[in-house]
C-alpha positions in Angstrom: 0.0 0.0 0.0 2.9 2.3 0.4 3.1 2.3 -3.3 0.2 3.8 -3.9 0.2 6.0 -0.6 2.9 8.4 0.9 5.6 7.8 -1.5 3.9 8.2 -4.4 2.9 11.6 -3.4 6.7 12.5 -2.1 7.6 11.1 -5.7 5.7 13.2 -7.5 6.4 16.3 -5.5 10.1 15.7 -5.5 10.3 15.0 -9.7 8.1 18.4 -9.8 10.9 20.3 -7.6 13.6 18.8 -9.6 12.1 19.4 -12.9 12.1 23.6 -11.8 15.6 23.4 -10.1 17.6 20.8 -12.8 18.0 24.1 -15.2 19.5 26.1 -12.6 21.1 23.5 -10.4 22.5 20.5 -11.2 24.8 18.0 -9.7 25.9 16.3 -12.8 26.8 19.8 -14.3 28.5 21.0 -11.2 31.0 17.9 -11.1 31.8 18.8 -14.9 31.3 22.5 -14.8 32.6 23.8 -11.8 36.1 25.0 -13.6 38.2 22.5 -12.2 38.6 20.4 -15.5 40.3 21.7 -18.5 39.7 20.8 -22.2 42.6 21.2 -24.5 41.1 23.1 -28.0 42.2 22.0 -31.1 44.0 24.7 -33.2 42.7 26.2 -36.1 43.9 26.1 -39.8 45.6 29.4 -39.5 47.2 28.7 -36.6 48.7 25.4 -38.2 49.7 27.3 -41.2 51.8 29.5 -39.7 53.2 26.6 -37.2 54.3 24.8 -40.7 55.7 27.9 -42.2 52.7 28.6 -44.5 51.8 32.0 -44.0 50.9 32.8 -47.8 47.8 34.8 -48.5 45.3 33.7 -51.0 45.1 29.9 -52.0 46.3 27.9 -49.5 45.5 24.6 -51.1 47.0 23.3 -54.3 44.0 22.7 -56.5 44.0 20.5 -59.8 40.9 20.5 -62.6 39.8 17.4 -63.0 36.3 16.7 -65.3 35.8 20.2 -65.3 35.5 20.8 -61.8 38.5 22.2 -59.4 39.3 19.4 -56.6 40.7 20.9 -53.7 43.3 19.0 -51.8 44.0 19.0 -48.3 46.3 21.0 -46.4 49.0 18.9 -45.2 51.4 19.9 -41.8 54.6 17.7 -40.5 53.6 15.4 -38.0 56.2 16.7 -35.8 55.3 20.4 -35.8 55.9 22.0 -32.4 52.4 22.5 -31.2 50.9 23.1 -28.0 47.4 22.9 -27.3 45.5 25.5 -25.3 43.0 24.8 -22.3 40.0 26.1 -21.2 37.9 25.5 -18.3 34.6 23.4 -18.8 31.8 25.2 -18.5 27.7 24.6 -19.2 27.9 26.1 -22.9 30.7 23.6 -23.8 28.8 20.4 -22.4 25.7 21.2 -24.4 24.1 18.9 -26.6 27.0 16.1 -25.8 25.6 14.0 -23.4 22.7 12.9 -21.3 24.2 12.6 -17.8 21.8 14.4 -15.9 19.2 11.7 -16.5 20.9 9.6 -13.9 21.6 12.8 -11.2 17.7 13.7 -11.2 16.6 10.4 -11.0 18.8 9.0 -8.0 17.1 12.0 -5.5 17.0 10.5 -2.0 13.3 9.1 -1.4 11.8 7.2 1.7 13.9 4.4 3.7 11.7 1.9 2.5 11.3 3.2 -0.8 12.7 0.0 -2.4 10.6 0.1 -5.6 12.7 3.6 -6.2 15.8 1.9 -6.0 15.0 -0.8 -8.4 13.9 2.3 -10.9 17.2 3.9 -10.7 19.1 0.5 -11.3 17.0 -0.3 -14.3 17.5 3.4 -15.4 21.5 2.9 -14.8 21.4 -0.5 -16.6 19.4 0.9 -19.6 22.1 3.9 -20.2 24.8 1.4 -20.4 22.7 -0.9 -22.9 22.5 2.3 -25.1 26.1 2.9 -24.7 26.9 -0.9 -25.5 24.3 -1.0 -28.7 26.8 2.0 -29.9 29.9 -0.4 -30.2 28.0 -3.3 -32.3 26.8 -0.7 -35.0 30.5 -0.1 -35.5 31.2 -2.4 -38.1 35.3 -2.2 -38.6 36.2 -1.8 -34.8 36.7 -4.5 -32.8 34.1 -3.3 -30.1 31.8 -5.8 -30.8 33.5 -8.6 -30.3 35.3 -7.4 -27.4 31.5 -7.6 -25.4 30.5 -10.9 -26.8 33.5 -12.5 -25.9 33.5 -11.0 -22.1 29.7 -11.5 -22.5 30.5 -15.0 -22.6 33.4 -14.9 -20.2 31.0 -13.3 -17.2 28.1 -16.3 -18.3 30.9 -19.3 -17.5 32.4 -17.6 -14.4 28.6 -16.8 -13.3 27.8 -20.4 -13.6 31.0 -21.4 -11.7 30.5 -18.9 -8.9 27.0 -20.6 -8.8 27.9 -24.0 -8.1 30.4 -22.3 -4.8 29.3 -23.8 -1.8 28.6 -21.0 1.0 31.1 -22.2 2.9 33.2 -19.9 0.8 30.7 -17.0 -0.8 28.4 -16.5 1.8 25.8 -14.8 -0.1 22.7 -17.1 1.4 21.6 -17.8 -2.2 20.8 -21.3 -1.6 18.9 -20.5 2.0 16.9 -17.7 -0.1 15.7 -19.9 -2.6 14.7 -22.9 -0.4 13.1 -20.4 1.6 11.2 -19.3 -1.9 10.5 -22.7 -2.7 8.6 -23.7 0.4 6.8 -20.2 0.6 5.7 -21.3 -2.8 4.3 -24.7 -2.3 2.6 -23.5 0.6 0.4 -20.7 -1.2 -0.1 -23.1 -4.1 -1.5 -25.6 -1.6 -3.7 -22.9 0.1 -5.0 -22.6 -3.6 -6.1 -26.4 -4.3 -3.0 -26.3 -6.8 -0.1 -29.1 -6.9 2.2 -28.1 -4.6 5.5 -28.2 -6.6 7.8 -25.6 -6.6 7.6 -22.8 -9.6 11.1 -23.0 -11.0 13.9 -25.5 -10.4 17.0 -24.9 -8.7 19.0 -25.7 -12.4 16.3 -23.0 -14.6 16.8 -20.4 -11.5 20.7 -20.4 -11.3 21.0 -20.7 -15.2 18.8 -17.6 -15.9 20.5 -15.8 -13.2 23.5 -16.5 -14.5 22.4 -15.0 -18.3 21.5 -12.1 -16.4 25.0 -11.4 -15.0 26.6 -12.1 -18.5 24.8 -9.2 -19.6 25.7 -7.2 -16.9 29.3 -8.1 -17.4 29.0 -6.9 -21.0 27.5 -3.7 -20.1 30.6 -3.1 -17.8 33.8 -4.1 -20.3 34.4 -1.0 -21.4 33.1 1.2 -18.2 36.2 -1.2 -16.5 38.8 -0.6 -19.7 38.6 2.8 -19.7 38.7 2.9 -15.7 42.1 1.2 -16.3 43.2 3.1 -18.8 42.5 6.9 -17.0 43.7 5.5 -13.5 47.2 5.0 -14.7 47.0 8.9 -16.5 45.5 9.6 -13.7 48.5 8.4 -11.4 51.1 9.7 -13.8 49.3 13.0 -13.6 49.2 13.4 -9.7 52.4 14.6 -7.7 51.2 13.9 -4.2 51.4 10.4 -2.1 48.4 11.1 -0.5 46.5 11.4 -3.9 48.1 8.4 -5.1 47.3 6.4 -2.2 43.2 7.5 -3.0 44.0 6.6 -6.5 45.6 3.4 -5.8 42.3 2.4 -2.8 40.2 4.2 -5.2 41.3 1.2 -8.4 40.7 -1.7 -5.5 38.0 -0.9 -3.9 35.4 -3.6 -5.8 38.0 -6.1 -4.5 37.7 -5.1 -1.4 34.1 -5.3 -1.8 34.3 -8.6 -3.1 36.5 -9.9 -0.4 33.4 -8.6 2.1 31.7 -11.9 1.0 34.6 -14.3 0.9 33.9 -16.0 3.9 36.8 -18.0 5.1 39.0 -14.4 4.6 36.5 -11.7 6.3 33.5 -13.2 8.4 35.1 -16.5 9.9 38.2 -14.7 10.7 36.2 -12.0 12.7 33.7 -13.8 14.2 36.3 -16.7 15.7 39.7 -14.6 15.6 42.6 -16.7 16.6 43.1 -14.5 19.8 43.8 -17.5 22.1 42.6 -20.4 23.0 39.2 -18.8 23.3 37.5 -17.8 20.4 35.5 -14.6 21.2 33.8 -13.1 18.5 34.6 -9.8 17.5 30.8 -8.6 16.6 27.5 -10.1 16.0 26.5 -11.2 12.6 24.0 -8.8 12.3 27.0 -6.0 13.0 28.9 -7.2 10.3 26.4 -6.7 7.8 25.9 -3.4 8.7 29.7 -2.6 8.7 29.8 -4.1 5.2 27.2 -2.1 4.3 28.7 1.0 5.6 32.2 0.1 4.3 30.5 -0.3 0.5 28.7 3.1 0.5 32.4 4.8 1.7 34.3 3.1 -1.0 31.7 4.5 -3.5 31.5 7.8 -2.1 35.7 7.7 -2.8 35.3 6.6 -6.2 32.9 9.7 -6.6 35.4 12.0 -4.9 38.2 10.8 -7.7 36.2 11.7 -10.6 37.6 14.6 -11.2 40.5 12.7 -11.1 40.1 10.6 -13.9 38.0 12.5 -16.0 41.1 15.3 -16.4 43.1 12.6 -16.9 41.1 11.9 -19.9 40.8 15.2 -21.0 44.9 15.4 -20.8 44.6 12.1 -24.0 44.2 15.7 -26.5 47.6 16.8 -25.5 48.9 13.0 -25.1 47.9 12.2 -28.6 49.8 15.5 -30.0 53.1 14.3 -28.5 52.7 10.8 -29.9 52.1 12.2 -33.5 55.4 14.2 -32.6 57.5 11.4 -32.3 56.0 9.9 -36.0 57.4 10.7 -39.3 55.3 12.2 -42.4 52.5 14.5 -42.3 49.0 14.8 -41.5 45.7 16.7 -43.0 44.7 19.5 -40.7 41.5 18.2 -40.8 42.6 14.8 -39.2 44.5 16.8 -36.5 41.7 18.9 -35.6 39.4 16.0 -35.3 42.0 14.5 -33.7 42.1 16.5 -30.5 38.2 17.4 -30.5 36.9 14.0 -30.8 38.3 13.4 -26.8 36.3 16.2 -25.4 33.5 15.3 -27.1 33.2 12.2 -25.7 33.9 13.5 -22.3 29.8 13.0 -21.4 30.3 9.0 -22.6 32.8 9.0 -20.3 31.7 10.1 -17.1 28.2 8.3 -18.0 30.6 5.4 -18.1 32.4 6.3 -14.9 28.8 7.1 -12.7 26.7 4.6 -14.2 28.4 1.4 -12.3 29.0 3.2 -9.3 24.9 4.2 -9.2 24.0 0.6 -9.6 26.4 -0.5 -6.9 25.0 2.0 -4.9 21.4 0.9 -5.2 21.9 -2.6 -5.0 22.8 -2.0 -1.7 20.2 0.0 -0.4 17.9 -2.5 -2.1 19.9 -4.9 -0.1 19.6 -3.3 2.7 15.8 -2.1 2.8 14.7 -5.6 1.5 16.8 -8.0 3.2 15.5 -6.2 6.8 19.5 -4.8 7.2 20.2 -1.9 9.6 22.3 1.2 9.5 23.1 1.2 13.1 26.6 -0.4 14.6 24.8 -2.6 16.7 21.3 -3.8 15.0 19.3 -5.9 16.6 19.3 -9.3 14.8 16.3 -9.4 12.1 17.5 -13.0 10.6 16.5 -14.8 13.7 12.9 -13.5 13.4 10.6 -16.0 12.8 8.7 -15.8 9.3 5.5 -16.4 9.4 4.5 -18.2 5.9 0.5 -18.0 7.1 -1.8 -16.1 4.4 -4.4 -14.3 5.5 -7.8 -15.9 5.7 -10.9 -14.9 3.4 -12.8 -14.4 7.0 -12.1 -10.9 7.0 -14.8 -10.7 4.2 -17.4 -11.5 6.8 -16.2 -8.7 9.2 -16.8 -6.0 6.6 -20.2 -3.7 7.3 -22.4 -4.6 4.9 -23.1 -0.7 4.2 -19.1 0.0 2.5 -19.7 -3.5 -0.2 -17.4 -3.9 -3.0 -14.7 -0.9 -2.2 -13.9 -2.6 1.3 -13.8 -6.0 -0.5 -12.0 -4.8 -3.4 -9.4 -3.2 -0.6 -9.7 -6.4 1.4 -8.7 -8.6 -1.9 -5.4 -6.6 -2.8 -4.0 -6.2 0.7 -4.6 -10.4 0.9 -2.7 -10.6 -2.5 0.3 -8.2 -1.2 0.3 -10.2 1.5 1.0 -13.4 -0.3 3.4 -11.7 -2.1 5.2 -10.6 0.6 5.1 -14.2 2.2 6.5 -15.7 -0.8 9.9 -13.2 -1.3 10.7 -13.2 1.8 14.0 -11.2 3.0 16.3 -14.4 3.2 15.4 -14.5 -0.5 16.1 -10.5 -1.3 19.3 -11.1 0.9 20.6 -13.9 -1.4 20.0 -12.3 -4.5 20.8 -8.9 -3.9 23.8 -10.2 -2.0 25.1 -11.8 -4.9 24.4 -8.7 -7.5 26.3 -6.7 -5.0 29.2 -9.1 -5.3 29.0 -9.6 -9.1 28.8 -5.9 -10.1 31.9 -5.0 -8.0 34.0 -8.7 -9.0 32.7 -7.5 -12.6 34.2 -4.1 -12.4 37.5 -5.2 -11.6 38.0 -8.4 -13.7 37.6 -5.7 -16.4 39.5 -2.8 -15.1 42.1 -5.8 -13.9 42.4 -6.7 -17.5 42.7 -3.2 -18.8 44.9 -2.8 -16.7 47.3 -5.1 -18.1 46.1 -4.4 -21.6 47.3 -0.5 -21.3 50.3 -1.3 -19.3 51.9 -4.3 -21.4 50.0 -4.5 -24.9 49.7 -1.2 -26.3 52.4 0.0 -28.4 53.9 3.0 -26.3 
């Protein structure tokens, strides 16, 4: 009911605020705009004709006749011209019309702590931008894009499957407890029905559909994790400081340490029975541990937000980068090429950061999903909501008999749905959110850095310096 109720009405009010204050005030704009990144502009044809010594008036182009028509042929400068690219700050008027990376700012507003519904919006919305990015690479037909996600598409599918067949004993996501609990929940509102009581989907059809699922979200995050890879190690050439390389360097491992969270015989067995003696006091209570891992997820994504700018001038600084390579080649180059040459990187600079925001968004929402629907608290010391007994009864249709005869069918109408929700609510239970959302937790972050690990090594040992 809370659907329809108080957070719908929030919803609405909030998108109406937003819609008035988005023009004037805007987070995504403010972490591009705010004059801390520079853009490098590419020259213009003058100034590269006096760079190459070509400061003749008139034609500038040697021009030939041919079918009756003059052909003009390009202007050509040595690649190793000494050239130096200005900067200018980023502001609102440059950013226009290259990118729709507000969409995910004005959508992610803060709602109510059980608005759960909201945060499975905003990862749907997240997922969608990076399908749209993705469908971009496959309708390049000469670059190697394409086959770059089908082959880590089917990479992620075989290392889902294996990571499926763990026991928990190791990745202690409660997958398997979720889905028995599921199963029973099941059986027993099919058997209230006068239906067979067999369970709805197998154990086999559930993981393998599952696991589909995460080989398309693997896919969607290849190149968000390659080009991580590639501006983290600009981005630590770039910065002079230890303390900013330190960030940089937490700031790369953070979705292993986020994996690790989950690896049970390394982080929960070790602090709940730490070898302190021959007495085995646990360090905290399970439910404290969740929490902390919680906590310790949000804080590594607030990081990876606070090293945007980072890595985004980093990527601006591939203009200049791309100059001094050309320097060090022989031959010439159209002024054309050159030009599109250094323009082309900051007009992918929205691409980019959507690329950069996008994964960190859905980590982010998958857990606040897991903790508003796997009964998780934000306090150090929760009390313990897995050892509360679930109670699988459904509602009885006696209630019908209780209604005044004088309200008739809106009270039964009201009386019908809240029996249904209820049902619902009996059947995904939390143990079952917990396993599932556990798991997508774990797989976006283990997905993140199996790709940035491999760009990593790509930029580092493959590419031609």
């Amino acid at each position: 009911m809370g659907v329809i109720g108080i957070q719908l009405v929030v919803t609405m009010v909030m998108a109406s605020v937003m819609q008035k204050i988005i023009p004037h005030y805007s987070l995504a704009r403010w972490l591009l705009c705010n004059g801390s990144l520079r853009w490098y502009q590419h020259p213009t044809e003058e100034e590269l004709r006096i760079l190459a010594g070509k400061q003749q008036k008139g034609k500038s182009r040697k021009d030939r006749k041919y079918n009756g028509h003059i052909e003009s042929k390009p202007l050509t400068i040595p690649k190793d011209i000494d050239l130096h690219l200005e900067t200018k700050s980023v502001t609102e008027v440059d950013t226009l019309g290259k990118g729709n990376l507000d969409k995910i700012f004005w959508k992610s507003y803060l709602k109510l702590p059980q608005s759960y519904l909201w945060f499975f919006l905003n990862f749907s919305f997240c997922s969608k931008v990076l399908f749209s990015l993705t469908t971009h690479y496959f309708k390049v037909e000469d670059g190697g894009e394409r086959s770059v996600c089908v082959t880590f598409g089917f990479f992620f599918f075989v290392k889902a499957m294996a990571v499926l067949i763990v026991t928990e004993n190791y990745l202690e996501f409660g997958l398997e407890t979720g889905f028995t609990n599921f199963s029973n929940s099941a059986m027993q509102f099919l058997e209230k029905q006068g239906l067979e009581s067999q369970s709805p989907v197998s154990k086999l059809t559930f993981k393998f559909f599952l696991a589909i699922f995460c080989s398309l979200i693997g896919a969607f995050l290849t190149f968000p994790g390659l080009r991580l890879a590639q501006m983290h190690l600009d981005a630590l050439n770039l910065a002079t400081e230890k303390i900013t390389q330190t960030l940089l360097h937490i700031n790369f491992l953070a979705p292993l340490f986020m994996v690790l969270l989950w690896v049970k015989p390394i982080t929960k067995d070790y602090i709940m029975n730490p070898p302190l003696g021959k007495e085995n006091i646990p360090l905290m209570t399970e439910a404290t541990f969740d929490t902390l891992r919680l906590w310790l997820i949000i804080l590594l994504c607030a990081l990876r937000l606070a090293m945007m700018r980072s890595h985004l001038q980093a990527y601006l600084n591939l203009a200049q980068k791309c100059v001094d390579q050309m320097k060090k080649e022989a031959g010439r180059i159209s002024t054309v090429e050159l030009q599109k040459m250094v323009a082309r990187v900051f007009y992918y600079l929205c691409v980019i950061a959507l690329q950069y925001v996008a994964p960190l968004v859905m980590l982010l929402h998958t857990t606040l999903l897991l903790k508003t629907l796997g009964n998780h608290s934000w306090g150090i010391y929760p009390e313990s909501l897995s050892t509360l007994p679930v109670d699988n009864s459904l509602p009885s249709n006696s209630v019908h008999s209780e209604l005044p005869s004088a309200d008739g069918k809106m009270k039964v109408t009201v009386t019908q749905i809240t029996v249904a929700l209820s049902s619902l609510k009996n059947i995904f239970t939390p143990l079952l959110f917990r396993g599932l959302l556990s798991f997508l937790t774990w797989w976006i972050a283990a997905c993140l850095f199996s790709t940035s690990l491999f760009g990593l090594f790509y930029h580092q040992y493959l590419t031609v310096a």
